[in-house]
HTML snippet that shows the backbone in 3Dmol.js (N, CA, C, O; Angstrom):
<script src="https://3Dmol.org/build/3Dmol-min.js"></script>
<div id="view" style="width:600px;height:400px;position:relative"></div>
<script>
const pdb = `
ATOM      1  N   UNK A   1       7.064 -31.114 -23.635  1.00  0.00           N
ATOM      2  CA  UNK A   1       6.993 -30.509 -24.946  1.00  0.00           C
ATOM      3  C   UNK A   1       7.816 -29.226 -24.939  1.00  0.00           C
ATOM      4  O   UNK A   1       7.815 -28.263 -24.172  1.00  0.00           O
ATOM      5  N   UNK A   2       8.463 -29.491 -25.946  1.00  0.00           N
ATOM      6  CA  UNK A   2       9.830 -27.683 -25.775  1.00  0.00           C
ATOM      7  C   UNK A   2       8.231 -26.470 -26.655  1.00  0.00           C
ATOM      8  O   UNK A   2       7.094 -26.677 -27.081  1.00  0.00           O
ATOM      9  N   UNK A   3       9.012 -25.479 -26.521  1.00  0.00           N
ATOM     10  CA  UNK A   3       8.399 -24.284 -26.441  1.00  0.00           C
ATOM     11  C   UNK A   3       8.883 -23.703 -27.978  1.00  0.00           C
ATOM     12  O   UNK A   3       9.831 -24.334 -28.447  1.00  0.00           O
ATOM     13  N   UNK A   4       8.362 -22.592 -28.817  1.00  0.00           N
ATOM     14  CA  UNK A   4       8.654 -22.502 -30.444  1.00  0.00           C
ATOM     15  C   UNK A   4       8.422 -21.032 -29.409  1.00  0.00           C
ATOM     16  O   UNK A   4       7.469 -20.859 -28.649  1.00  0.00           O
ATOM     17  N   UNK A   5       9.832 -19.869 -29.688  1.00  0.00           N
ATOM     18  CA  UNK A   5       9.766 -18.769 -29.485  1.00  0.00           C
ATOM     19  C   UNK A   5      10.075 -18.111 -31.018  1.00  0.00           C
ATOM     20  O   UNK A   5      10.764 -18.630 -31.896  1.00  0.00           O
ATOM     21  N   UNK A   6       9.364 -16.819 -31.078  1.00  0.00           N
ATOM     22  CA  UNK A   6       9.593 -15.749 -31.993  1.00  0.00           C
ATOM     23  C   UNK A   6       9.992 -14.620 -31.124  1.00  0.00           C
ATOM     24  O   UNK A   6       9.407 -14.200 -30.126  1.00  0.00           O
ATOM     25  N   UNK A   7      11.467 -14.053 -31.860  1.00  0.00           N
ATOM     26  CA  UNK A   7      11.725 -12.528 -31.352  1.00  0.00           C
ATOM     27  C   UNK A   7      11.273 -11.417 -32.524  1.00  0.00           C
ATOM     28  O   UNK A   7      11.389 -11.759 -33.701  1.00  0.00           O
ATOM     29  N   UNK A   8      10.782 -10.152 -32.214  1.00  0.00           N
ATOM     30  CA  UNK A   8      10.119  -9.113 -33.207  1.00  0.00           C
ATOM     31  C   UNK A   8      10.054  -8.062 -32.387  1.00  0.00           C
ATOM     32  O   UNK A   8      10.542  -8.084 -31.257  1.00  0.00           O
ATOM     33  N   UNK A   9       9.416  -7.006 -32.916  1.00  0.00           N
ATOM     34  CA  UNK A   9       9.593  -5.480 -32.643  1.00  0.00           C
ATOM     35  C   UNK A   9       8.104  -4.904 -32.705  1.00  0.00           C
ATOM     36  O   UNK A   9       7.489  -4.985 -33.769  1.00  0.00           O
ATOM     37  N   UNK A  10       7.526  -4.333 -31.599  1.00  0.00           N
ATOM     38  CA  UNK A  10       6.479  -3.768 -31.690  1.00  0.00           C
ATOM     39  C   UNK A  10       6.353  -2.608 -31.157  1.00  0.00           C
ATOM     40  O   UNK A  10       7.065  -2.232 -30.225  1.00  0.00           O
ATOM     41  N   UNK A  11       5.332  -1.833 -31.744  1.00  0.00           N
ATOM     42  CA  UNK A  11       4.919  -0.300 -31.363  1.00  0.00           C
ATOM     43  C   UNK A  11       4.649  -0.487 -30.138  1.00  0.00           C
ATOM     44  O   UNK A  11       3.607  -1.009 -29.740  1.00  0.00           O
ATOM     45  N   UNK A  12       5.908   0.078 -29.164  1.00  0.00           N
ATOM     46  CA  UNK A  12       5.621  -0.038 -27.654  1.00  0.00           C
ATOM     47  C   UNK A  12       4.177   0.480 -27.014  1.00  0.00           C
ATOM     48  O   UNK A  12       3.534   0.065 -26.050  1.00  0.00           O
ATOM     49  N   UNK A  13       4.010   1.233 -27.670  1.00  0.00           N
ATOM     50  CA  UNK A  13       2.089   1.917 -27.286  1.00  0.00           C
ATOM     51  C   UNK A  13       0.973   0.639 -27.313  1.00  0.00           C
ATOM     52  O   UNK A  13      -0.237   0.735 -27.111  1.00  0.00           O
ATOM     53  N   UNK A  14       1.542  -0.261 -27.541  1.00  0.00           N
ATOM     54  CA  UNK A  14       1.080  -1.604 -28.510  1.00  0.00           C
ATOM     55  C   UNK A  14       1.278  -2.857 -27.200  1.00  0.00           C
ATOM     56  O   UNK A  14       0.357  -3.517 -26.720  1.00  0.00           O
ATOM     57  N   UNK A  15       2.230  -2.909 -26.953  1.00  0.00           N
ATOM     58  CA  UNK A  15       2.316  -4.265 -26.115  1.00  0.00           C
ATOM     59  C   UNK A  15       1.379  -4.476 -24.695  1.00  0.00           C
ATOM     60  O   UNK A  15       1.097  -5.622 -24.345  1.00  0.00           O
ATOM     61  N   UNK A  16       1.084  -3.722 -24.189  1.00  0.00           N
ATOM     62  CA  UNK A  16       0.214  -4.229 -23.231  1.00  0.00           C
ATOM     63  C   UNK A  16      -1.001  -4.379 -23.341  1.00  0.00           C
ATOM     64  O   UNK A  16      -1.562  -5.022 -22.453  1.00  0.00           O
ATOM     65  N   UNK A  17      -1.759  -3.866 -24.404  1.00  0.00           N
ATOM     66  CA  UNK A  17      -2.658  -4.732 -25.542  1.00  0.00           C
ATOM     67  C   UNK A  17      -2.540  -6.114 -25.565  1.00  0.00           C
ATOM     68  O   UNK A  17      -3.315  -6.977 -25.155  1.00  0.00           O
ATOM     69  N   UNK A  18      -1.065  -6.229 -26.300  1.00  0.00           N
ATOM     70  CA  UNK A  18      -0.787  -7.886 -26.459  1.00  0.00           C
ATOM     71  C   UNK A  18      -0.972  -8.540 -25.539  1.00  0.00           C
ATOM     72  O   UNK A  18      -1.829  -9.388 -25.291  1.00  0.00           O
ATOM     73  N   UNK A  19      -0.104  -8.130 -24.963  1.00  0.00           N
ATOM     74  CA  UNK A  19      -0.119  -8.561 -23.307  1.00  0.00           C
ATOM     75  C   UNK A  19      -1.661  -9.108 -22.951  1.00  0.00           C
ATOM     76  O   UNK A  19      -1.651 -10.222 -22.429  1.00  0.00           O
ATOM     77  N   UNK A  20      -2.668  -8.655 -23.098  1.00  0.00           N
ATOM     78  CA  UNK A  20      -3.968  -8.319 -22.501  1.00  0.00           C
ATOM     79  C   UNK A  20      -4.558  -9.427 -23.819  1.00  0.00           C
ATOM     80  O   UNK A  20      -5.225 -10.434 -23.582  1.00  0.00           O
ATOM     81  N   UNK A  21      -4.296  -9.143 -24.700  1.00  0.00           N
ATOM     82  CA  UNK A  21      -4.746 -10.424 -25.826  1.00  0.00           C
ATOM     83  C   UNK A  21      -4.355 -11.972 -25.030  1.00  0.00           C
ATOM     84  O   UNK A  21      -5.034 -12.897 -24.585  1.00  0.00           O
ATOM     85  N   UNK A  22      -3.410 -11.781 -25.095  1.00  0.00           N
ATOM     86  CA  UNK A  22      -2.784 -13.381 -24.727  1.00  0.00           C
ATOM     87  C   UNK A  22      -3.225 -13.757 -23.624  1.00  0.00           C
ATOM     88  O   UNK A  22      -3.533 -14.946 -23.550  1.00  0.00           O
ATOM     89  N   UNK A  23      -3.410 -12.872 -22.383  1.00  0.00           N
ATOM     90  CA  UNK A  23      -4.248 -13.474 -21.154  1.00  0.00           C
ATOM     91  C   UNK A  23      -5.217 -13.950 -21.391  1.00  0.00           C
ATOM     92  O   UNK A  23      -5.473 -15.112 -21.078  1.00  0.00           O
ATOM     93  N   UNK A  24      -6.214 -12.987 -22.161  1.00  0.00           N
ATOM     94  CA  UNK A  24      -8.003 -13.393 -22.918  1.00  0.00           C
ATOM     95  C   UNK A  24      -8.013 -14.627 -23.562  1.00  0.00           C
ATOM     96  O   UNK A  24      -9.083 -15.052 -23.997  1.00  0.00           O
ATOM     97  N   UNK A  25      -6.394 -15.639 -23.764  1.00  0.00           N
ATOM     98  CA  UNK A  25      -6.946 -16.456 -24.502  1.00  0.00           C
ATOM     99  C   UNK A  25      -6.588 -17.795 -23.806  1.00  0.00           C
ATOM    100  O   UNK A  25      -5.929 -18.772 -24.161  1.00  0.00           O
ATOM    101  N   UNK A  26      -7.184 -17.511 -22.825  1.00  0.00           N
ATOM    102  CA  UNK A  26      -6.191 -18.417 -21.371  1.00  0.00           C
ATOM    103  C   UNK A  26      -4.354 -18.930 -21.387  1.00  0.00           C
ATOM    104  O   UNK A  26      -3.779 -20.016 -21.453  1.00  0.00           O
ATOM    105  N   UNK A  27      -3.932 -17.572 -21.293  1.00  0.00           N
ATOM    106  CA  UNK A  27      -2.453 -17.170 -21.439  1.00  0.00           C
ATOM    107  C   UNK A  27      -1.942 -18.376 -22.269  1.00  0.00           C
ATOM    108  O   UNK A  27      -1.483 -19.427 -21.823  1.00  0.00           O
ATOM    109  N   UNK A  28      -2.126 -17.993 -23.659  1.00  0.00           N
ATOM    110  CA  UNK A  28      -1.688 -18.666 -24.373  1.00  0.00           C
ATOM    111  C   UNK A  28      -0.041 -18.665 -25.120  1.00  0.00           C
ATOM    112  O   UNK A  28       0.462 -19.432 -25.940  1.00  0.00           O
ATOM    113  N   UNK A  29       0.409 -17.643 -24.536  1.00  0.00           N
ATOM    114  CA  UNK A  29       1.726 -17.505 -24.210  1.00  0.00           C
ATOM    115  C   UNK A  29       2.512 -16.656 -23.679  1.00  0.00           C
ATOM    116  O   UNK A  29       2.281 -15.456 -23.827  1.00  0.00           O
ATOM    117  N   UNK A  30       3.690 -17.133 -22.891  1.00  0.00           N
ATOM    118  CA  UNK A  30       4.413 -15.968 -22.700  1.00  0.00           C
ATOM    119  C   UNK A  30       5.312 -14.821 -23.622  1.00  0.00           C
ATOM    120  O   UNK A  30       6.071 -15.059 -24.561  1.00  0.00           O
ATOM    121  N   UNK A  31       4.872 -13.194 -22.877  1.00  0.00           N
ATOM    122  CA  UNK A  31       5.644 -12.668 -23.679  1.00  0.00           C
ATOM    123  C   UNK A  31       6.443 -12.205 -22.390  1.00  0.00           C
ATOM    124  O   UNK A  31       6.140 -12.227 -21.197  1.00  0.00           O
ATOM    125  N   UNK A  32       7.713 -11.727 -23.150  1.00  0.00           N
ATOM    126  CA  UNK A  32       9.106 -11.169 -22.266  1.00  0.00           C
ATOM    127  C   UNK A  32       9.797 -10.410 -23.232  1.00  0.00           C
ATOM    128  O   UNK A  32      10.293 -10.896 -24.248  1.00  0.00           O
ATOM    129  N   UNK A  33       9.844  -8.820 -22.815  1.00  0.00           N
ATOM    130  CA  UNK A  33      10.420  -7.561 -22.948  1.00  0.00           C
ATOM    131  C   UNK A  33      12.144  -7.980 -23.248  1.00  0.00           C
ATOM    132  O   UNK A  33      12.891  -8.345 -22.340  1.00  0.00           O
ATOM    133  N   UNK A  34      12.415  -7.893 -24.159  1.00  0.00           N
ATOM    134  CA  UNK A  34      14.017  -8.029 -24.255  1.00  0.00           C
ATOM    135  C   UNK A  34      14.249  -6.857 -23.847  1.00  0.00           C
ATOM    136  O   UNK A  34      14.319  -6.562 -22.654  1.00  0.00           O
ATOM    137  N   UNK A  35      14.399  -6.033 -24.830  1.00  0.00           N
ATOM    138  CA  UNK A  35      14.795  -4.592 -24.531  1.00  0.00           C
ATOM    139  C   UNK A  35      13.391  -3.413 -24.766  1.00  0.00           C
ATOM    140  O   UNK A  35      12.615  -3.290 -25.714  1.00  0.00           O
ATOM    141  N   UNK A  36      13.508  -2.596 -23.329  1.00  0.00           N
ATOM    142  CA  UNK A  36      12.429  -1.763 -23.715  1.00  0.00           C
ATOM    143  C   UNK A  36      12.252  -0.703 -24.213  1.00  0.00           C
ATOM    144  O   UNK A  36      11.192  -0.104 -24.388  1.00  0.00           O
ATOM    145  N   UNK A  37      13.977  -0.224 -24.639  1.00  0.00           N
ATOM    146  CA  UNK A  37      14.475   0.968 -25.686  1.00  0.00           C
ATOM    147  C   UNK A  37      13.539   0.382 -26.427  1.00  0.00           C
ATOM    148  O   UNK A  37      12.339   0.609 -26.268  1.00  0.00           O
ATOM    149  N   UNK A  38      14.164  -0.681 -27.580  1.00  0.00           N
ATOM    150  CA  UNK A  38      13.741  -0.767 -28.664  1.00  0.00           C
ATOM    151  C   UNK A  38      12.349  -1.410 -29.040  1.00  0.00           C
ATOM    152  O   UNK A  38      11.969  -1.354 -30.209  1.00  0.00           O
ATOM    153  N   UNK A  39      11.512  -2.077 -27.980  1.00  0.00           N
ATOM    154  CA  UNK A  39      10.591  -2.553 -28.093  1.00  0.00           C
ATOM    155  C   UNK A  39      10.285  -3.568 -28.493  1.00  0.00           C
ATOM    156  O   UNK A  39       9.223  -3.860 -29.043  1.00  0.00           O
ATOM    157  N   UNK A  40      11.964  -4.818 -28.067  1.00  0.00           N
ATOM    158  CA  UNK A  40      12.216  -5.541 -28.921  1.00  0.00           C
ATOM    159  C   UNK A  40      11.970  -6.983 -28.148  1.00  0.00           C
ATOM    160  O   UNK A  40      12.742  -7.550 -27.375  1.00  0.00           O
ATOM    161  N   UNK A  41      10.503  -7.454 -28.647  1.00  0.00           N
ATOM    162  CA  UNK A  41       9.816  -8.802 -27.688  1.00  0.00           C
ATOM    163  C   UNK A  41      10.426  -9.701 -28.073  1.00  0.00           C
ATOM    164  O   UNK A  41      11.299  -9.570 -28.931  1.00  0.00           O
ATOM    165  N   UNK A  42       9.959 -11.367 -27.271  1.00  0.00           N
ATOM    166  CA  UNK A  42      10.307 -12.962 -27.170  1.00  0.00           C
ATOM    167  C   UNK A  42       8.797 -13.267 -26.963  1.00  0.00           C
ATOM    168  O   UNK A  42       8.159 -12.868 -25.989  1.00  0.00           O
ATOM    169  N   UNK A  43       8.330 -13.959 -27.901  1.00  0.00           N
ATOM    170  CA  UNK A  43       7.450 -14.329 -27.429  1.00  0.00           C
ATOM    171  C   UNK A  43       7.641 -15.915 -27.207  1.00  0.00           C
ATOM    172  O   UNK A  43       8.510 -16.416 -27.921  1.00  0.00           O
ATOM    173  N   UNK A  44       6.913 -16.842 -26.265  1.00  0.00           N
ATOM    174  CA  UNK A  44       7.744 -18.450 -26.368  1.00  0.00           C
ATOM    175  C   UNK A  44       5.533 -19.324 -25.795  1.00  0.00           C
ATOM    176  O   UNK A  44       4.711 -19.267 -24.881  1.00  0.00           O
ATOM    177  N   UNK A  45       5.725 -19.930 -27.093  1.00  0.00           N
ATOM    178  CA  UNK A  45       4.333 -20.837 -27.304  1.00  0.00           C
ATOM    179  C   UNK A  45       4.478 -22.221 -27.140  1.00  0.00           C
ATOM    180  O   UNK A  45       5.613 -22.680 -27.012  1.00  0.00           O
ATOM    181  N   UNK A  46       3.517 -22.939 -27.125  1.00  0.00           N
ATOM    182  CA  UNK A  46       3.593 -24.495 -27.760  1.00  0.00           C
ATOM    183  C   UNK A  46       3.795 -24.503 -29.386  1.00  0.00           C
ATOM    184  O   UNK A  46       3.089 -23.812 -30.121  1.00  0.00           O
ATOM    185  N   UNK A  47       4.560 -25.131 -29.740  1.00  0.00           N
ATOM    186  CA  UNK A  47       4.117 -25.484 -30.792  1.00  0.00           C
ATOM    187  C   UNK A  47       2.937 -25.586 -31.747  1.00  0.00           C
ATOM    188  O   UNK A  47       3.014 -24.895 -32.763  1.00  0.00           O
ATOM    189  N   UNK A  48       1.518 -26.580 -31.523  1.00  0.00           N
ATOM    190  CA  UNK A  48       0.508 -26.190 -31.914  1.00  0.00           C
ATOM    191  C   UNK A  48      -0.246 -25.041 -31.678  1.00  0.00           C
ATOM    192  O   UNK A  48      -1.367 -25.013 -32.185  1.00  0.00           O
ATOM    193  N   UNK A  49       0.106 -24.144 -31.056  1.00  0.00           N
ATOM    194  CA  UNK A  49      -0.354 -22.962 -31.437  1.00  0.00           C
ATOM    195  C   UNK A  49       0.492 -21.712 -32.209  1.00  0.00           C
ATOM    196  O   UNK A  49       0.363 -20.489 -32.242  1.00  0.00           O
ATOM    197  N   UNK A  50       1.115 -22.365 -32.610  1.00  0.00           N
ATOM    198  CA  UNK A  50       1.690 -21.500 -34.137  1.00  0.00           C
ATOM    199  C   UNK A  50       1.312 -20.378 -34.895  1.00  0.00           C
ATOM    200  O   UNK A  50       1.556 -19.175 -34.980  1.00  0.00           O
ATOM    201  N   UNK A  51       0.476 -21.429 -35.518  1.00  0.00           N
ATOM    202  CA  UNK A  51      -0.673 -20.524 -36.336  1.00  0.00           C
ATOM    203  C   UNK A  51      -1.509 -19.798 -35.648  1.00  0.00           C
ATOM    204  O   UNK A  51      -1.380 -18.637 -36.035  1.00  0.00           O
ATOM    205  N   UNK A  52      -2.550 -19.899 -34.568  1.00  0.00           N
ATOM    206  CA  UNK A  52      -3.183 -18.828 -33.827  1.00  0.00           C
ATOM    207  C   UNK A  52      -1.877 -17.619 -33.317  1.00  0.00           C
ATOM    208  O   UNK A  52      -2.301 -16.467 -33.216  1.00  0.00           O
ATOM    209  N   UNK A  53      -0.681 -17.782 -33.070  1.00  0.00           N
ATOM    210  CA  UNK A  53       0.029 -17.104 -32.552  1.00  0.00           C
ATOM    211  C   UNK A  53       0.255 -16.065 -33.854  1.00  0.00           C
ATOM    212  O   UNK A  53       0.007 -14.859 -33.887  1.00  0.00           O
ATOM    213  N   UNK A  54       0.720 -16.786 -34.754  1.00  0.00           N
ATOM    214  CA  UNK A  54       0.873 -15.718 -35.539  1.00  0.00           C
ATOM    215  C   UNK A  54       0.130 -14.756 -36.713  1.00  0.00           C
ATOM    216  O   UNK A  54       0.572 -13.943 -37.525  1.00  0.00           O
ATOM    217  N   UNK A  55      -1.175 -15.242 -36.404  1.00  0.00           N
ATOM    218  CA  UNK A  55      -2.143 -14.980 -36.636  1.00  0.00           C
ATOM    219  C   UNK A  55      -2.531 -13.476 -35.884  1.00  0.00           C
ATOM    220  O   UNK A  55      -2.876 -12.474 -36.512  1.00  0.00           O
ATOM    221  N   UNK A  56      -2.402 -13.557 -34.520  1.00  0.00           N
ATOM    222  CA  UNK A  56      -3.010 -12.425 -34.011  1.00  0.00           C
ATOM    223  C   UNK A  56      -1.601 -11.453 -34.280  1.00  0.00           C
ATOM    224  O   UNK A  56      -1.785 -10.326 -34.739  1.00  0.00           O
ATOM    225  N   UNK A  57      -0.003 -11.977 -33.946  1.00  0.00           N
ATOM    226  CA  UNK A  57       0.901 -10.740 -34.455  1.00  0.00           C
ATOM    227  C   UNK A  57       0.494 -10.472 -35.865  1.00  0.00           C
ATOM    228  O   UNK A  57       1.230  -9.497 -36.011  1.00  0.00           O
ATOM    229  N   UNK A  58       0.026 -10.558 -36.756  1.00  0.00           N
ATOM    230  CA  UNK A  58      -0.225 -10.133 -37.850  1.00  0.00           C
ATOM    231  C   UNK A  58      -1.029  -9.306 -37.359  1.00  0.00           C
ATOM    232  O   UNK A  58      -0.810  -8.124 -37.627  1.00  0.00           O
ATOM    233  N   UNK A  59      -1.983  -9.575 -36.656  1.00  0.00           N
ATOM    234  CA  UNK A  59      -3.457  -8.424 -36.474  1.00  0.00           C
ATOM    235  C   UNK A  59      -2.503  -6.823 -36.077  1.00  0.00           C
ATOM    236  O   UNK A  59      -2.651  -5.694 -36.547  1.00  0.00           O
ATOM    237  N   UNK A  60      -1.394  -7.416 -34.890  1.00  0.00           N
ATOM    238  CA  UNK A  60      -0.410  -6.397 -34.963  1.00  0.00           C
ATOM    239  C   UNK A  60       0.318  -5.655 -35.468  1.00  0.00           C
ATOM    240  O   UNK A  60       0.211  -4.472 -35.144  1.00  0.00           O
ATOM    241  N   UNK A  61       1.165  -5.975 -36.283  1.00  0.00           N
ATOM    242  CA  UNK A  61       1.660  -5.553 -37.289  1.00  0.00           C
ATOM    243  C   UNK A  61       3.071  -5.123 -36.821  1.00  0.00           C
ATOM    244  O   UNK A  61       3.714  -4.074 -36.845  1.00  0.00           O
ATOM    245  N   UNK A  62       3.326  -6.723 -36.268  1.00  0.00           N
ATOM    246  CA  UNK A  62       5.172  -6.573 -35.451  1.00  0.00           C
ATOM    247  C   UNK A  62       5.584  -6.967 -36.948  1.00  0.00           C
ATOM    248  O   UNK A  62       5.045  -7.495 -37.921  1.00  0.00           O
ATOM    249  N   UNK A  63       6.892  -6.399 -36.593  1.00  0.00           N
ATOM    250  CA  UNK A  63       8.228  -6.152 -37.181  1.00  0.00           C
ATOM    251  C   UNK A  63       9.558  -7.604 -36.781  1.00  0.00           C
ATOM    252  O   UNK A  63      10.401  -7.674 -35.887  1.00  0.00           O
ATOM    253  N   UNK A  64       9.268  -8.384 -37.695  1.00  0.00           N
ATOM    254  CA  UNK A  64      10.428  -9.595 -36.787  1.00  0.00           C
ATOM    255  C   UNK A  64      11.368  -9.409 -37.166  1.00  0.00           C
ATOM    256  O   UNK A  64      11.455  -8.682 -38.155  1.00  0.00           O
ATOM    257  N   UNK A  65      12.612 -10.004 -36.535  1.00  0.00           N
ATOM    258  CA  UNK A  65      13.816  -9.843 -36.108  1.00  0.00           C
ATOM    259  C   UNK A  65      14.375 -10.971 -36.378  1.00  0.00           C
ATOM    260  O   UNK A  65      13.766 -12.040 -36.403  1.00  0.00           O
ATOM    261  N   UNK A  66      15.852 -10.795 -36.652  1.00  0.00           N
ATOM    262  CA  UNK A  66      16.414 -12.166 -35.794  1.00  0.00           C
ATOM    263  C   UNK A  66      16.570 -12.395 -34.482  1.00  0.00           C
ATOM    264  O   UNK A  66      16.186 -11.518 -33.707  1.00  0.00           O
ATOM    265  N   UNK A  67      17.128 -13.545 -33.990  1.00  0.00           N
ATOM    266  CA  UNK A  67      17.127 -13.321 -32.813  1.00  0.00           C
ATOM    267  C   UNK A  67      18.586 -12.798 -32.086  1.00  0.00           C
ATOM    268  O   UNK A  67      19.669 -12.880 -32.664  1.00  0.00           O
ATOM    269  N   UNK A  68      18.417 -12.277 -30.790  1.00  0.00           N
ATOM    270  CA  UNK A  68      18.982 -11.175 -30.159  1.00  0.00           C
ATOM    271  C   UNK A  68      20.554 -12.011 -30.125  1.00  0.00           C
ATOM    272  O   UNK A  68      21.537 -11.460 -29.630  1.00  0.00           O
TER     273      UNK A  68
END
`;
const viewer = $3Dmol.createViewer("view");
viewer.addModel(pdb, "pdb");
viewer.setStyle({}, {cartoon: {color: "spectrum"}});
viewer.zoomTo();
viewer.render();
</script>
């Protein structure tokens, strides 16, 4: 099964939170630091988890991007 990535921008004070979310939910996906100037994430899921995924970045309140 291929992988559905989103790139976006979060309040760096913020990501290891995320980080710490996504483990709690039996690492339901990877995230990877593009750039850590800008704070500018990849996140890469299954597919069916879509909606839970973007569900909790909303709780966040990232900033998406195109991609890099």
């Amino acid at each position: 099964m291929r992988s559905t990535q989103i790139v976006f921008c979060l309040n760096p004070s913020k990501i290891a939170f995320l980080k710490f979310v996504l483990e709690g939910y039996d690492h339901l996906a990877n995230l990877t630091v593009l750039n850590p100037k800008r704070a500018l994430l990849k996140i890469s899921f299954y597919p069916t988890e879509e909606k839970r995924i973007k569900e909790i970045l909303a709780d966040f309140e990232v900033e998406f991007t195109e991609a890099h």
